[in-house]
N, CA, C and O atoms as CSV, one atom per row, in Angstrom:
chain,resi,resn,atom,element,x,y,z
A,1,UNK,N,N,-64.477,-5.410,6.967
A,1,UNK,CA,C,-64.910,-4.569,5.867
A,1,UNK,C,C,-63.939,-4.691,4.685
A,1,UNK,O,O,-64.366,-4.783,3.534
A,2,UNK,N,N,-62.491,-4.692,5.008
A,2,UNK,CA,C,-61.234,-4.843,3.784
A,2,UNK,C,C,-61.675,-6.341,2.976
A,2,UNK,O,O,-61.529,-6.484,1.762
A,3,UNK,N,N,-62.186,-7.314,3.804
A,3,UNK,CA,C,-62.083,-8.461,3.395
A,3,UNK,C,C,-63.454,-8.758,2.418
A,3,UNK,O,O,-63.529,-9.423,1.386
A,4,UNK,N,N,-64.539,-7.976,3.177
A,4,UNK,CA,C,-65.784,-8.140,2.008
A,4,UNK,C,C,-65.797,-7.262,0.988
A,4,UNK,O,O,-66.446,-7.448,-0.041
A,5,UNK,N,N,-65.020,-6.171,1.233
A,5,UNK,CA,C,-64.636,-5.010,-0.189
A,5,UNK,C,C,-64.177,-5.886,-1.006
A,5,UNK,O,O,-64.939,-6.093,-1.951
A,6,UNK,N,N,-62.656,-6.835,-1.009
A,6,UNK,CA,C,-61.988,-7.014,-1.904
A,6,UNK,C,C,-62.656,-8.552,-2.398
A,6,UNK,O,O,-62.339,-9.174,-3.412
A,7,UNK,N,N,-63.712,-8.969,-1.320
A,7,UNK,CA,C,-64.715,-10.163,-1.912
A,7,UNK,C,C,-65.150,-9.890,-3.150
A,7,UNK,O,O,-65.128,-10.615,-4.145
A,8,UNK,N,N,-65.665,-8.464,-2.983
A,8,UNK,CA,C,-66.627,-8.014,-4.413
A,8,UNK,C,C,-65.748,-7.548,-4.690
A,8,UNK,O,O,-65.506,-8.073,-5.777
A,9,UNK,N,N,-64.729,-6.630,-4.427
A,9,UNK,CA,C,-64.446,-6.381,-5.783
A,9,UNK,C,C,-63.485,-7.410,-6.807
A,9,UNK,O,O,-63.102,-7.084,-7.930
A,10,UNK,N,N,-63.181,-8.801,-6.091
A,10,UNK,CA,C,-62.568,-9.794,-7.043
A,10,UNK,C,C,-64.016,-10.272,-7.570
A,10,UNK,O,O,-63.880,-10.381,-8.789
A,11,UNK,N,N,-65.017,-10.525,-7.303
A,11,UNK,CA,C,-65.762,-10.927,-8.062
A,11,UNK,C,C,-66.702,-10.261,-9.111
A,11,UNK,O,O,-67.590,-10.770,-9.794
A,12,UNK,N,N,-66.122,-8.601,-9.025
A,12,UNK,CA,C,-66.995,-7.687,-10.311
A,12,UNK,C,C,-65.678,-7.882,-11.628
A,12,UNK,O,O,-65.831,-7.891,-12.849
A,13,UNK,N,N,-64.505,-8.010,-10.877
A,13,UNK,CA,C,-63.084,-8.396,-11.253
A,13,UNK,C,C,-63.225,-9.846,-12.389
A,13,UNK,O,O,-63.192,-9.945,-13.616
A,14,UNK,N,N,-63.396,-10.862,-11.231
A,14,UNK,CA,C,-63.507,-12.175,-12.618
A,14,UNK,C,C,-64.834,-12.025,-13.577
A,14,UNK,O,O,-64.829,-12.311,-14.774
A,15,UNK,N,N,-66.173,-11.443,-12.724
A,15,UNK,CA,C,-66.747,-11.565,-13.907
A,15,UNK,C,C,-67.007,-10.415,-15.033
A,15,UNK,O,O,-67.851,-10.727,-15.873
A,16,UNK,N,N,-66.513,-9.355,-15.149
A,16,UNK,CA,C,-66.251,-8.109,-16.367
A,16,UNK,C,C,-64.794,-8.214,-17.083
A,16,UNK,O,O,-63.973,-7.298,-17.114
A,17,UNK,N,N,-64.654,-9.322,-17.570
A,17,UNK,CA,C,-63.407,-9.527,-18.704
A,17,UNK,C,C,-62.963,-8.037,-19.346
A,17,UNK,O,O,-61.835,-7.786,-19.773
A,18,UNK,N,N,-63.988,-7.194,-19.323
A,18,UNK,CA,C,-63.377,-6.045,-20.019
A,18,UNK,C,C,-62.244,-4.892,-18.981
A,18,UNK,O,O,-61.669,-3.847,-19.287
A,19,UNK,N,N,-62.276,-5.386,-18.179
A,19,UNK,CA,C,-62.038,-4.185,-16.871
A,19,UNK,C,C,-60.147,-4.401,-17.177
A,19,UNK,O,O,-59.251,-3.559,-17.119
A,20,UNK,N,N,-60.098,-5.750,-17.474
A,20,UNK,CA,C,-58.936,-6.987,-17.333
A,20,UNK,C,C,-57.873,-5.431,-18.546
A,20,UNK,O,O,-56.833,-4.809,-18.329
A,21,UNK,N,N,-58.567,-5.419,-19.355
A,21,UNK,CA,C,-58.322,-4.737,-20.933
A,21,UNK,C,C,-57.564,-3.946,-20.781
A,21,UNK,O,O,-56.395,-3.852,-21.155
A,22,UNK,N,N,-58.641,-2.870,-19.808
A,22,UNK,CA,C,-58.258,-1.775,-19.346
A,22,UNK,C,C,-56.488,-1.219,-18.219
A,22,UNK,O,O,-56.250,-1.432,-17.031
A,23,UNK,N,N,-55.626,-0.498,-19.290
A,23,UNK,CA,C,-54.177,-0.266,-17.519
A,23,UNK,C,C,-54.555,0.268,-16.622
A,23,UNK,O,O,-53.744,-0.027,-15.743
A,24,UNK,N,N,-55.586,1.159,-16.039
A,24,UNK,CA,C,-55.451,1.957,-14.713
A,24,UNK,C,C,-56.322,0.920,-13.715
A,24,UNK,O,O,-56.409,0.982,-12.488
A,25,UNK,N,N,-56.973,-0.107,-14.682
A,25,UNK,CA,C,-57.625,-0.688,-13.539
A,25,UNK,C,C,-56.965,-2.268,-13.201
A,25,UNK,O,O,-57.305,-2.942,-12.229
A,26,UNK,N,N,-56.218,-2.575,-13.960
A,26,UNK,CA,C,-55.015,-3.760,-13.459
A,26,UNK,C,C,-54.557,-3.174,-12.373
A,26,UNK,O,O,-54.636,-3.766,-11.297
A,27,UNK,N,N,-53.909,-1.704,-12.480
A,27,UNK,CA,C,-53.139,-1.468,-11.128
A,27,UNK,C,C,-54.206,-1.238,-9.944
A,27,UNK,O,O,-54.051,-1.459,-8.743
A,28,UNK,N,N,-55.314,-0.740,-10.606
A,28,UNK,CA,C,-56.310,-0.560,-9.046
A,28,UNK,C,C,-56.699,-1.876,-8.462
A,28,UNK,O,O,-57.026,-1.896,-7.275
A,29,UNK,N,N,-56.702,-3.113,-9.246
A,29,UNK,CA,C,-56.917,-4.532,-8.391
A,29,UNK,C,C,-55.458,-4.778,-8.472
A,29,UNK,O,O,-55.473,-5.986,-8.707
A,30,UNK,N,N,-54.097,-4.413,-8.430
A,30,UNK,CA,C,-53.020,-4.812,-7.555
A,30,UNK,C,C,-53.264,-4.242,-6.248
A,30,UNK,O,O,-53.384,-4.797,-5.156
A,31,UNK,N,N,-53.329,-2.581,-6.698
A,31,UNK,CA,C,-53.063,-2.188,-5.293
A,31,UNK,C,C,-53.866,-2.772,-4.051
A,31,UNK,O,O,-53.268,-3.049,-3.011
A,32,UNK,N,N,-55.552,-2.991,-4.221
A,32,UNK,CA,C,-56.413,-3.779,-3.687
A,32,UNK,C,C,-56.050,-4.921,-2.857
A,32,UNK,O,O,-56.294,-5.218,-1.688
A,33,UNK,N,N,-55.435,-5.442,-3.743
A,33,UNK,CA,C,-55.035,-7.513,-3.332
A,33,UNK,C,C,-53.681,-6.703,-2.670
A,33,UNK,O,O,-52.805,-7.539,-2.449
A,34,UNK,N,N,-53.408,-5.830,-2.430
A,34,UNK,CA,C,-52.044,-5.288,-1.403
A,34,UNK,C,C,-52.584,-4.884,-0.205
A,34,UNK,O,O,-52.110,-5.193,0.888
A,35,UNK,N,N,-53.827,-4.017,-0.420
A,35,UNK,CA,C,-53.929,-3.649,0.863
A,35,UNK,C,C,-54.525,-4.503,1.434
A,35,UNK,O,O,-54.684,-4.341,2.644
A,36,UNK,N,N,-55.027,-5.620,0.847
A,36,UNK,CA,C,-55.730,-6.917,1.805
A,36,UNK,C,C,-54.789,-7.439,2.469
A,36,UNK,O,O,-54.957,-7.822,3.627
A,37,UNK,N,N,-53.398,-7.555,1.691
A,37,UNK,CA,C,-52.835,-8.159,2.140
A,37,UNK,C,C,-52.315,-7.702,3.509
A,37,UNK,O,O,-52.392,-8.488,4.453
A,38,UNK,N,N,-51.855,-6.628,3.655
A,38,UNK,CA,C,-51.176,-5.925,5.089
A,38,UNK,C,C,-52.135,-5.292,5.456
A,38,UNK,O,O,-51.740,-4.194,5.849
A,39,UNK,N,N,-53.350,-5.406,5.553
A,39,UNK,CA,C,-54.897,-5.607,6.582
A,39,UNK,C,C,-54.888,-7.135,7.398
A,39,UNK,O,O,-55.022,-7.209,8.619
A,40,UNK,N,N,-54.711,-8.311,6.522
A,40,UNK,CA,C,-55.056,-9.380,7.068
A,40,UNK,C,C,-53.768,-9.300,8.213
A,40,UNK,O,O,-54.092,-9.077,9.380
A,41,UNK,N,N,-52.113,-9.505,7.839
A,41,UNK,CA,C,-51.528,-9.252,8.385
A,41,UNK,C,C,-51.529,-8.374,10.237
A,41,UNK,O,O,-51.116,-8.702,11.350
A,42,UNK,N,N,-52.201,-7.243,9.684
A,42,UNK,CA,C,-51.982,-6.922,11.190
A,42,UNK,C,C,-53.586,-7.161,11.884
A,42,UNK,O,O,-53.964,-7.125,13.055
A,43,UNK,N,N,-54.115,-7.347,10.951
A,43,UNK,CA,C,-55.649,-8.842,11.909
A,43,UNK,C,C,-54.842,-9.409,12.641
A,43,UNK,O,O,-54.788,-9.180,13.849
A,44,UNK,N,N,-53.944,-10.395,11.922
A,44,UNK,CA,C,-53.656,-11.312,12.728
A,44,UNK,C,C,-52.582,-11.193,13.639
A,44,UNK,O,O,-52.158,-12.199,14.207
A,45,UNK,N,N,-52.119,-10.135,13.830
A,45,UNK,CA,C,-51.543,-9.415,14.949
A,45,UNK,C,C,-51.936,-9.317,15.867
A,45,UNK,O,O,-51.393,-9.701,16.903
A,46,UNK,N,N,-53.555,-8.493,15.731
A,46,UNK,CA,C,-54.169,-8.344,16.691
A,46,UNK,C,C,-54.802,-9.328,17.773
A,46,UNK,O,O,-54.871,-9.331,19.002
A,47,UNK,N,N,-55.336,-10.363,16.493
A,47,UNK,CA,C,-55.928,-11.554,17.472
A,47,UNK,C,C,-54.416,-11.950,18.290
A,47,UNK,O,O,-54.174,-11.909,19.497
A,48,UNK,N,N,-53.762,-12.235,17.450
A,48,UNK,CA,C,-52.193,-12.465,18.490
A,48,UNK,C,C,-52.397,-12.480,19.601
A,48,UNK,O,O,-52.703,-13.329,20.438
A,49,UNK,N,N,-52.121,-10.988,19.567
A,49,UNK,CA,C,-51.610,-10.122,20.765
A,49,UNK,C,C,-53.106,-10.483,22.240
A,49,UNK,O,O,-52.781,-10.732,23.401
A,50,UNK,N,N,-55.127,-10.392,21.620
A,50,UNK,CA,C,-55.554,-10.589,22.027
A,50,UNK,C,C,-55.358,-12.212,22.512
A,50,UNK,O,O,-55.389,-12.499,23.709
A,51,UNK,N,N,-55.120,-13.418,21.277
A,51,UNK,CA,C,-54.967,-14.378,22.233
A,51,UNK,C,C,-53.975,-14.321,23.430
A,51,UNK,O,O,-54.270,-14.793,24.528
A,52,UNK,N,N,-52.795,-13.725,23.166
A,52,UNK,CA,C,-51.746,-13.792,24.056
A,52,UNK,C,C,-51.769,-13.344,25.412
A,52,UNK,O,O,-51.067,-13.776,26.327
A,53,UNK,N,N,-52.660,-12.416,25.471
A,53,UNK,CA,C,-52.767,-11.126,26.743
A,53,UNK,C,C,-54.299,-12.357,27.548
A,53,UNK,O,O,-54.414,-12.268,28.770
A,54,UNK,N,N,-55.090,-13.148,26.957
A,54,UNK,CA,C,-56.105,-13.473,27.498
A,54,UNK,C,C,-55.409,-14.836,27.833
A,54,UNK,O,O,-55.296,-15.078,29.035
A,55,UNK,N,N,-54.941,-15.733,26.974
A,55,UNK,CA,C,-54.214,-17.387,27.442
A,55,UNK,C,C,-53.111,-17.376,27.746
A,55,UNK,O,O,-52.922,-17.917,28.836
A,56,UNK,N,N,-51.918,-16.849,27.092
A,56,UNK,CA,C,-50.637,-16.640,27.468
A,56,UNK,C,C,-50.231,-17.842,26.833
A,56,UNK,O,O,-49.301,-18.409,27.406
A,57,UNK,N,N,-50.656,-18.376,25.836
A,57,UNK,CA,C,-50.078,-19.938,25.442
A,57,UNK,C,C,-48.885,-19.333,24.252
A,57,UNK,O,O,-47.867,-19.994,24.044
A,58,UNK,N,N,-49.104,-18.215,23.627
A,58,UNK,CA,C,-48.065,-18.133,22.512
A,58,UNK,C,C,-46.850,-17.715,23.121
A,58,UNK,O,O,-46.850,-17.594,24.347
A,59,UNK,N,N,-45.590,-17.420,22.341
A,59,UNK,CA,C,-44.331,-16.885,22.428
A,59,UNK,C,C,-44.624,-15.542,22.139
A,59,UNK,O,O,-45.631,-15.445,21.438
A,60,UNK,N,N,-43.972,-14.215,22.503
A,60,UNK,CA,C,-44.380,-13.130,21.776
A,60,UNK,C,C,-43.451,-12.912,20.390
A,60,UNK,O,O,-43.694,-11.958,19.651
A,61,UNK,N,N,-42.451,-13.793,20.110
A,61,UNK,CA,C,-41.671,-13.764,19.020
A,61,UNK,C,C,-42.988,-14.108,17.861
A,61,UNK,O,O,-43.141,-13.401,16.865
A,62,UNK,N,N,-43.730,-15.092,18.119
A,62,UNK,CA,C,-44.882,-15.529,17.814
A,62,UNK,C,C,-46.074,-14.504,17.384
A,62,UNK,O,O,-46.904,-14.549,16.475
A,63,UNK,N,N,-45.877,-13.797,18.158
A,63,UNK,CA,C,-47.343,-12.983,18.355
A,63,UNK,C,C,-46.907,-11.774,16.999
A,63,UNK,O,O,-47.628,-11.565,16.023
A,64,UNK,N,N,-45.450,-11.041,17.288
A,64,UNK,CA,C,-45.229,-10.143,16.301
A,64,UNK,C,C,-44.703,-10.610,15.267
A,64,UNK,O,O,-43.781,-9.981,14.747
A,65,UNK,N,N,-45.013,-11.445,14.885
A,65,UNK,CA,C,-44.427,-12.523,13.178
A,65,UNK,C,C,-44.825,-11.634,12.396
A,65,UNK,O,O,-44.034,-11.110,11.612
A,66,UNK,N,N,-46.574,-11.159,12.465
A,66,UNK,CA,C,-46.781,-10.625,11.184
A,66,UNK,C,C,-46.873,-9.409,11.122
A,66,UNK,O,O,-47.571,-8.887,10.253
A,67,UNK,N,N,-45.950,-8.433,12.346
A,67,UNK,CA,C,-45.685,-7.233,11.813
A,67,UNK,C,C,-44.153,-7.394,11.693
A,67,UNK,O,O,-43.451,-6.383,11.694
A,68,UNK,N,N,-43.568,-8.714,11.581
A,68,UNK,CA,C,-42.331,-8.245,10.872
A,68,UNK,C,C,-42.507,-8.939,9.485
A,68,UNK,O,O,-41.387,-9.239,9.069
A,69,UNK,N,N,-43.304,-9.239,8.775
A,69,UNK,CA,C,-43.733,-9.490,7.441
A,69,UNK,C,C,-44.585,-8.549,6.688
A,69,UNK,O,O,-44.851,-8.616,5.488
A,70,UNK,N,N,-45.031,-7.550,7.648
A,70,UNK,CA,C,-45.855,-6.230,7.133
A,70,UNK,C,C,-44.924,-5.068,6.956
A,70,UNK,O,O,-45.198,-4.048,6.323
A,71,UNK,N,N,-43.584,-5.369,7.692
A,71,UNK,CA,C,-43.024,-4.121,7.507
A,71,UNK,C,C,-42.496,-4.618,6.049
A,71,UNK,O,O,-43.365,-4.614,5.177
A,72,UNK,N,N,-41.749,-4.863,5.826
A,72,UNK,CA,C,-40.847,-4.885,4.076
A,72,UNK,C,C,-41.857,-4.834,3.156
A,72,UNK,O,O,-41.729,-4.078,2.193
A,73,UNK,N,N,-43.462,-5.930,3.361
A,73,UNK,CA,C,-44.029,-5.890,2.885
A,73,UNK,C,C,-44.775,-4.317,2.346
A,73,UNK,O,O,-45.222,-4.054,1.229
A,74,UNK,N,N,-44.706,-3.344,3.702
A,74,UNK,CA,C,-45.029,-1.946,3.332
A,74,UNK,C,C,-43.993,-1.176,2.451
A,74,UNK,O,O,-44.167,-0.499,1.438
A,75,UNK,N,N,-42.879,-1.484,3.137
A,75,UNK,CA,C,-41.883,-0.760,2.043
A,75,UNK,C,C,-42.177,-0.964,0.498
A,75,UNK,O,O,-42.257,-0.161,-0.431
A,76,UNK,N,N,-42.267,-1.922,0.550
A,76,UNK,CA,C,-42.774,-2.479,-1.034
A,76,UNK,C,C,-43.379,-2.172,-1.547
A,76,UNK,O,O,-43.210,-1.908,-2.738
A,77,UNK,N,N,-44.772,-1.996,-0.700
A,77,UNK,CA,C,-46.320,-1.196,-1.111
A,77,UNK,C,C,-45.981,0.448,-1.524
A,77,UNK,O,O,-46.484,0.990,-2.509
A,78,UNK,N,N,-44.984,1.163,-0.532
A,78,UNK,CA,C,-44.826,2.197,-0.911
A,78,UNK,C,C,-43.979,2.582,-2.058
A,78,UNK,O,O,-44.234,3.602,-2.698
A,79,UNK,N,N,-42.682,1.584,-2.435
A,79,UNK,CA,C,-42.090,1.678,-3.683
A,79,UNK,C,C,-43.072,1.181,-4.732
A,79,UNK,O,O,-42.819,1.609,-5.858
A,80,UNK,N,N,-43.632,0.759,-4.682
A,80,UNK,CA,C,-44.643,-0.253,-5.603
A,80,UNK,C,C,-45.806,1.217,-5.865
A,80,UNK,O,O,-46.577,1.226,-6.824
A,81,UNK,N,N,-45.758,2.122,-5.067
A,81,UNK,CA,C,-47.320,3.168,-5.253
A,81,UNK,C,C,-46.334,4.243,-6.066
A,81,UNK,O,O,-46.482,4.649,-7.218
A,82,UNK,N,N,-45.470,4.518,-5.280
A,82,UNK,CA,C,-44.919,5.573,-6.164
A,82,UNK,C,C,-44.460,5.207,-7.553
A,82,UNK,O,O,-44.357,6.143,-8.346
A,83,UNK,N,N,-44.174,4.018,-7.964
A,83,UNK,CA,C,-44.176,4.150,-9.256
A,83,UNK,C,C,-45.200,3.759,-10.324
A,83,UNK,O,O,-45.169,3.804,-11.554
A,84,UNK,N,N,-46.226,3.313,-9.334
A,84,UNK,CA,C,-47.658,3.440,-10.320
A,84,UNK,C,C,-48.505,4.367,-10.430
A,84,UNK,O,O,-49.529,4.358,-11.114
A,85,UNK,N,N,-47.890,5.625,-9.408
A,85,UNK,CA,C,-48.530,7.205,-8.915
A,85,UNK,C,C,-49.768,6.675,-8.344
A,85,UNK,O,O,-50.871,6.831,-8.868
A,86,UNK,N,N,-49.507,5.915,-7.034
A,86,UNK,CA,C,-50.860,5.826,-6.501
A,86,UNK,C,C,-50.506,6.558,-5.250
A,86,UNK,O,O,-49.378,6.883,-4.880
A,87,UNK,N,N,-51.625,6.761,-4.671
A,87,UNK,CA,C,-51.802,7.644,-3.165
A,87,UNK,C,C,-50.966,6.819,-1.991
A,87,UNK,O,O,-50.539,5.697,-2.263
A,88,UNK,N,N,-50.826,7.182,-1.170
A,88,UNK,CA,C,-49.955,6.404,-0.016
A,88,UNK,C,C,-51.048,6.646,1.049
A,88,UNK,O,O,-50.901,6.406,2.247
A,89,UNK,N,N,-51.996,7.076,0.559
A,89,UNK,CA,C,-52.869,7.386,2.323
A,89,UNK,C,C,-52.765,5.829,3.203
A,89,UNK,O,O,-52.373,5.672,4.360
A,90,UNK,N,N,-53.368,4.536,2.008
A,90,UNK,CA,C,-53.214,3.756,2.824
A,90,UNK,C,C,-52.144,3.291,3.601
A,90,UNK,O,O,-52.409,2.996,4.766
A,91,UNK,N,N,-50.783,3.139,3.132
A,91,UNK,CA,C,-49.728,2.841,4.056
A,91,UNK,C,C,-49.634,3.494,5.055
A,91,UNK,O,O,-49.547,2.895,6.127
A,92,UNK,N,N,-49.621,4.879,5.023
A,92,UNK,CA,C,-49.194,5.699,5.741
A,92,UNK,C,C,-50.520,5.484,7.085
A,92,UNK,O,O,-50.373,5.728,8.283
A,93,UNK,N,N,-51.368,5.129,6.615
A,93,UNK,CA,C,-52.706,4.836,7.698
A,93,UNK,C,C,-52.157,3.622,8.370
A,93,UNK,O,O,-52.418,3.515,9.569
A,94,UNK,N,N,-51.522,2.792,7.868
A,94,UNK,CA,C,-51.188,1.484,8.212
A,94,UNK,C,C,-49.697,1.501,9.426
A,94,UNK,O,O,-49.306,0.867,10.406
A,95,UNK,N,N,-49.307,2.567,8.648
A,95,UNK,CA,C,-48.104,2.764,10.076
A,95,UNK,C,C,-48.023,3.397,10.839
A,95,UNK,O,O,-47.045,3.697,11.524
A,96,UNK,N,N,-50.032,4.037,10.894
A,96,UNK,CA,C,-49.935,4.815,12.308
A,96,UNK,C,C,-50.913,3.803,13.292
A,96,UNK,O,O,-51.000,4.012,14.502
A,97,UNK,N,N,-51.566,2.787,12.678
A,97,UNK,CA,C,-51.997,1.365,13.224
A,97,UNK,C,C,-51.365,0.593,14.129
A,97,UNK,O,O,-51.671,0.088,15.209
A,98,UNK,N,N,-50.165,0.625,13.256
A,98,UNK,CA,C,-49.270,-0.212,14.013
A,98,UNK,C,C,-48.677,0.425,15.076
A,98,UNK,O,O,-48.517,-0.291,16.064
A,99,UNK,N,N,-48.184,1.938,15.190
A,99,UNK,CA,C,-47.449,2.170,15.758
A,99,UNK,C,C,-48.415,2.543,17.141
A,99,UNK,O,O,-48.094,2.444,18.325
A,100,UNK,N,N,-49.447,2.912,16.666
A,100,UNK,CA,C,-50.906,3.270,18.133
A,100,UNK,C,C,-50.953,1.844,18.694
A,100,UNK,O,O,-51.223,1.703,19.887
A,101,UNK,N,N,-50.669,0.603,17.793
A,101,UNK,CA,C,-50.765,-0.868,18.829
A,101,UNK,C,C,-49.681,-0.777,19.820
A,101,UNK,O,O,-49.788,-1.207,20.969
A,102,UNK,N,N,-48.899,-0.348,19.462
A,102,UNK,CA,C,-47.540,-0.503,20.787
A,102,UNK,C,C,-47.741,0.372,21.326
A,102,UNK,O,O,-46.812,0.567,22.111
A,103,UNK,N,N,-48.689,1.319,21.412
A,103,UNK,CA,C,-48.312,2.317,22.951
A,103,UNK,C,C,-49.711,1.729,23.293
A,103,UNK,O,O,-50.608,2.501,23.632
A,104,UNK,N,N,-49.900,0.569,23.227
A,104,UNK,CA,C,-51.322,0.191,24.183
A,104,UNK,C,C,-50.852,-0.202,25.601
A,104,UNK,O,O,-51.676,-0.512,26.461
């Protein structure tokens, strides 16, 4: 669903040149292309962890790569919101994701 949201909304994005014009909505397609970003991230955690638990072919150093590239990456998101006064629901949703994956 994150990935076909931010489908359309990069493509109402390239094609309304006027939106571009506009400041509150530059920062609403940063924050966007952020939260795709540490969505895809712990996707690919998940398949990880699912390939890992079903083949056993990866390393688990392997498997948690991209929640140690989601964490700084969140810190960031959250210094990065507070000074554009955006909401934190999403991070804060994002590090109770992660943290409900390890007590599986």
């Amino acid at each position: 669903m994150v990935i076909v949201g931010a489908s359309v909304g990069t493509g109402v994005w390239a094609r309304n040149p006027q939106y571009r014009a506009e400041g509150e909505t530059c920062v609403e397609f940063k924050a966007m292309l952020i939260a795709v970003g540490i969505h895809l991230l712990l996707l690919m955690f998940e398949v990880l962890v699912c390939d890992r638990i079903e083949r056993g072919s990866h390393f688990w150093l392997l498997v948690f790569m991209p929640l140690f590239f989601v964490s700084p990456v969140s810190v960031a998101a959250c210094v990065w919101g507070f000074r554009h006064d955006r909401s934190l629901e999403v991070r804060f949703h994002i590090f109770k994701k992660v943290f409900k994956s390890h007590t599986c």
